[in-house]
N, C-alpha and C positions, 0 to 999 in steps of 0.2 A: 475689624474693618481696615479696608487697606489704606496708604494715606495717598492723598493729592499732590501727584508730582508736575511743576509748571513748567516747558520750556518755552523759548521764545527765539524766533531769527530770521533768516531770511529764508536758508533751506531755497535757491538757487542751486540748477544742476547737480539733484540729488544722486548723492554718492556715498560708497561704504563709511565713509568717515562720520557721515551724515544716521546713517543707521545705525554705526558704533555706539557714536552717541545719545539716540534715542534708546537704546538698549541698554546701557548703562545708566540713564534717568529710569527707564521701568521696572528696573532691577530694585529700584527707592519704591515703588508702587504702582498706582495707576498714573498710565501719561498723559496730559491734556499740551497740546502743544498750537503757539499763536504764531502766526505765519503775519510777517511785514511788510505791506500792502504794496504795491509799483508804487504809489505817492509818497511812501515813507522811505523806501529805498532810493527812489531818485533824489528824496531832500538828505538824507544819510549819507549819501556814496557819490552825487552824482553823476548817476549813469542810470542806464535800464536793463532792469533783469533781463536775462537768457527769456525763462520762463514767466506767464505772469500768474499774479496774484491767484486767480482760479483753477491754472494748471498744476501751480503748485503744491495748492489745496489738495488736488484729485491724488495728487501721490504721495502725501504725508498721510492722509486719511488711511490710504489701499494699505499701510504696514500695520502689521499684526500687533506690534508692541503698542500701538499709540491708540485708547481709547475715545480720544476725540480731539478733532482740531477746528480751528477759525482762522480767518483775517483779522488780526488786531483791528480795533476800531480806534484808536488813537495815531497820533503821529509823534516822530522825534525818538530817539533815547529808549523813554516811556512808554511808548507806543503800545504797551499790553495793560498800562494803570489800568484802567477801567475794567477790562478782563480780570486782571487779576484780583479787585476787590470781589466779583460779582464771583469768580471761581471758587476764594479763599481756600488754597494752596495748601498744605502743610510744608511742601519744600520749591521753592526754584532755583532750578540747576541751571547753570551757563556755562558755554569753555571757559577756556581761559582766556582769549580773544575776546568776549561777550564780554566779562567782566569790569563793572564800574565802582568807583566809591557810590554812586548815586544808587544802583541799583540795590548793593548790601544795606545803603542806608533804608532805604525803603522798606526791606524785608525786616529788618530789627526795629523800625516803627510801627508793623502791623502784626509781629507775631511768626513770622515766614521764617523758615531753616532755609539757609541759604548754601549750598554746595555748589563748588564749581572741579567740573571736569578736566581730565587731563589730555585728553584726548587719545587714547588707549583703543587703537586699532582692534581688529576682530582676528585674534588668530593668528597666524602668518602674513596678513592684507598688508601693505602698505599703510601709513598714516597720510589721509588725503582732507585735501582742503579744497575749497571751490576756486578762490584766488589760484590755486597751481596749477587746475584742470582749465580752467577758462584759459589761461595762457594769451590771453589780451595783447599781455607785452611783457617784457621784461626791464621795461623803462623804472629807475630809483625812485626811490621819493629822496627829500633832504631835508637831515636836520640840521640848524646850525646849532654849535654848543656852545660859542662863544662871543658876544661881537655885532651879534643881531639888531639892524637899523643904521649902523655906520655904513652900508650900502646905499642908506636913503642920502644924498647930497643935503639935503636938508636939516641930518645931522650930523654929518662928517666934516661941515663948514665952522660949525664949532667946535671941530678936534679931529683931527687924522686917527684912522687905525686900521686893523684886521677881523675882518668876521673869519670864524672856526668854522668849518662845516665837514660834514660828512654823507656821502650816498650808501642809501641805505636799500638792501633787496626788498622786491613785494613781497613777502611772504606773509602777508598781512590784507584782506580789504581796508586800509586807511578810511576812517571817515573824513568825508569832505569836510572842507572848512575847519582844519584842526591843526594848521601849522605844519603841514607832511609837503607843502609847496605841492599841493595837489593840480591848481590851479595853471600853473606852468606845467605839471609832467600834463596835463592834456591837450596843450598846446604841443608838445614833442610828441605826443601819440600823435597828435593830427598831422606833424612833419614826419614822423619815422614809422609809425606805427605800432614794431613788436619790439624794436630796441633802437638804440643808439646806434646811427652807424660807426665803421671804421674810420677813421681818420684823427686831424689834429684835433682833441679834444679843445682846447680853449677857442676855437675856430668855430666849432661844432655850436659851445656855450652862445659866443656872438650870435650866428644865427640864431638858436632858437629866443636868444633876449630880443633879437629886433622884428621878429615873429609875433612874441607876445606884444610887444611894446612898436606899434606902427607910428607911424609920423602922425601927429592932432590926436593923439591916445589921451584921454583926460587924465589917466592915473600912469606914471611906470612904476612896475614891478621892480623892486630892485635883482639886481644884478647875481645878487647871490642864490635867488632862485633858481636859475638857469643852470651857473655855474654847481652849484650845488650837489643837482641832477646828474649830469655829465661827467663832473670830475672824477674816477674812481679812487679811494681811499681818504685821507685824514686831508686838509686842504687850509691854507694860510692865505688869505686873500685881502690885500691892503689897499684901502681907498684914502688916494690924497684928498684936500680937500675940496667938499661940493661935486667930487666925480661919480658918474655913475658906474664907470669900469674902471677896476681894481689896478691900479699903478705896479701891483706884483703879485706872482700866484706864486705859491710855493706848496708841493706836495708831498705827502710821505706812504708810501706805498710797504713798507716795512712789514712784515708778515708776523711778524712777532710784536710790532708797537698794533696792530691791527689787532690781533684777536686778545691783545692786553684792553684796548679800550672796550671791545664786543664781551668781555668777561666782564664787564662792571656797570654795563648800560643795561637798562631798565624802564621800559617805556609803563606810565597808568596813565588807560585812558578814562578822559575826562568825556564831560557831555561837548557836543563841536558846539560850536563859535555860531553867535546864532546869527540866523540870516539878517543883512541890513546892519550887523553891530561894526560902530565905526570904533576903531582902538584910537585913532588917532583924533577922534575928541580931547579938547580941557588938556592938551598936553603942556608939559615946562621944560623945554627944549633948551640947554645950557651948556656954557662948553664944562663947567664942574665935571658936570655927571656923565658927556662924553669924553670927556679926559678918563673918569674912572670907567665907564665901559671899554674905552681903549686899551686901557690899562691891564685889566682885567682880560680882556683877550689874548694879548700877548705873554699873560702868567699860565695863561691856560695852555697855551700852545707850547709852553716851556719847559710846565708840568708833565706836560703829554714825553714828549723828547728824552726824557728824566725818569721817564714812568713814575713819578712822584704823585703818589693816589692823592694825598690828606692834599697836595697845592692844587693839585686838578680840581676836585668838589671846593674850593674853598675861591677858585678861580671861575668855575662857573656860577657860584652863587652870587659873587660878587658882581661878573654880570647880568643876571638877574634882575638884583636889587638896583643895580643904574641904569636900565631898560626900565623896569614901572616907575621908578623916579620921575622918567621922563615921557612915561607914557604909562599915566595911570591904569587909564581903564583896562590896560593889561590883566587886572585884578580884578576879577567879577567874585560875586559870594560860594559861588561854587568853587572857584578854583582858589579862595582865601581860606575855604573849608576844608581844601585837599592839602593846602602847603601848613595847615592848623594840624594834621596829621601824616605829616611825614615819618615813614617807620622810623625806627631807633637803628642807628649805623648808619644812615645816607650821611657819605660825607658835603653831598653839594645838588641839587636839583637847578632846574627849569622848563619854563613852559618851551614847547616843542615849536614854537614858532611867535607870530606875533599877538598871543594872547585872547582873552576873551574866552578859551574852554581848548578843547583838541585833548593832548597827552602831556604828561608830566615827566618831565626828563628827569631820572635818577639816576646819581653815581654813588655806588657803593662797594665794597669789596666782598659783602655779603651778600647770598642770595634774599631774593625781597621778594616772597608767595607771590601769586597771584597778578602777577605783570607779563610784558611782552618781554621778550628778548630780541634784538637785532640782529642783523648781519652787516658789514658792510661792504658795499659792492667793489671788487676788486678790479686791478685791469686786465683785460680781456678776458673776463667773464660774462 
């Protein structure tokens, strides 16, 4: 008998990549494949599919390799649990983008072979993605790696410093709510659309910070979201104290310190950040531990310059640990569960933004299975 092979996703403007991979799952046996409803995609991504839910049913079904498909009946991450109980699987397959601790944890609690794809085009085809075909925009996401919150005046007033950040290419659908400063790049889709215009880039950043953040805006975003987005390459950005825009920017555009930091970064994605979660509950806001966040940013940025690998992880974990210090709920059981198993060689991690679930930033000088790899966006690219 042959065995039960699971896949699960969104399957959006179905394309050879899309087939590659169903064909490479069937090759494991029969394929049952669960399709993620417009309600799951819009709380996932959001945005709304090209296609919906039942169009995209009618052309997963029409392929020969795939013996049967549905609309997941759950939402979130999980969104196939209940399928996949009622299925019982012998294997689920994901890319490498699909890929979660949470999802492998699942299948080693119920018995499930768990494989993940490399993504291995058909042939001479190109390797395609739906993010590259949609071509929405070419607007960044950003990560900071270092320094994160000292953009908030409200913590910068008890210690001056620098957030690290870097713009990173879409080569990725980012889930929402995961620290990728999603929230802000739709704010620059709504001003620019498919990219960044031409011009002075820290000019650029102002607009779109006072865009997001209008006069009687109950929350602002800080500063280094914007910036983040717009700046291309590795970025030093110093906030005196209580300010919201950075007293100095300083960039490194180096092609060689560039693809030195893109050889060691490692994104694992986590479950997002769940809807309504306030990180900034029960917080202990001190100058100690903005002094050592400050700190710490500045080793990291030193590290970087130096290309000193073991100061850089040892520099970003340090800020880390002074970010939950002072903003615990950074730390939910999922993401205590993921930093309780950090591979063997990460010399430094952190969460990809401000907490509560998204991606796990590693720095390592070894390859680390089953994660993303970055790009970071350069200037005039």
């Amino acid at each position: 008998m042959k065995k039960k092979v699971f896949v699960s996703g969104c399957f959006d403007l179905l394309h050879s990549g899309h087939v590659a991979f169903f064909e490479e799952a069937a090759g494991l046996g029969d394929l049952y494949v669960g399709i993620g409803s417009d309600r799951t995609i819009a709380e996932l991504k959001g945005r709304k599919t090209v296609n919906t839910d039942q169009e995209r049913l009618y052309m997963v079904r029409a392929l020969r390799v795939v013996k049967e498909a549905w609309i997941n009946s759950g939402s979130g991450i999980l969104d196939f649990y209940d399928d996949l109980l009622r299925l019982a699987p012998d294997i689920l397959f994901v890319n490498e983008d699909g890929h979660t601790p949470e999802k492998s944890a699942l299948c080693q609690k119920l018995g499930i072979e768990y494989r993940i794809s490399r993504r291995i085009p058909h042939g001479d085809l190109p390797v395609r993605s739906t993010t590259a075909l949609r071509r929405e925009c070419r607007i960044p996401y950003r990560i900071d790696l270092a320094g994160g919150w000292l953009d908030q005046p409200y913590v910068s007033e008890h210690f001056p410093g620098p957030v690290i950040t870097i713009s990173i290419e879409p080569d990725y659908d980012f889930n929402d709510r995961s620290g990728m400063s999603t929230s802000t790049r739709k704010k620059a889709i709504e001003l620019w659309q498919h990219e960044v215009p031409a011009g002075d880039r820290e000019k650029l950043a102002r607009v779109l910070f006072c865009y997001e953040n209008p006069p009687g805006a109950r929350y602002i975003s800080g500063s280094q979201d914007s910036l983040g987005i717009v700046l291309p390459g590795l970025n030093y950005l110093w906030y005196d104290r209580g300010q919201y825009w950075p007293g100095e920017v300083r960039s490194q555009l180096s092609e060689e310190l560039l693809q030195w930091i893109e050889q060691r970064l490692f994104l694992l994605a986590l479950k997002p950040r769940e809807a309504g979660f306030d990180v900034t509950e029960q917080t202990n806001i001190n100058a100690e531990d903005a002094k050592a966040l400050s700190e710490a940013a500045v080793r990291l940025w030193e590290a970087a310059l130096a290309k000193d690998a073991p100061g850089f992880g040892a520099a970003m974990l340090d800020s880390f640990r002074a970010q939950t210090a002072m903003f615990p709920h950074m730390i939910t059981p999922a993401v205590m569960e993921a930093t309780d198993h950090i591979p063997e060689g990460v010399l430094g991690y952190k969460l990809s933004g401000a907490g509560g679930g998204g991606y796990l930033v590693l720095f390592s000088e070894t390859t680390i299975p089953d994660t993303l790899r970055i790009r970071i966006h350069r200037q005039g690219s």
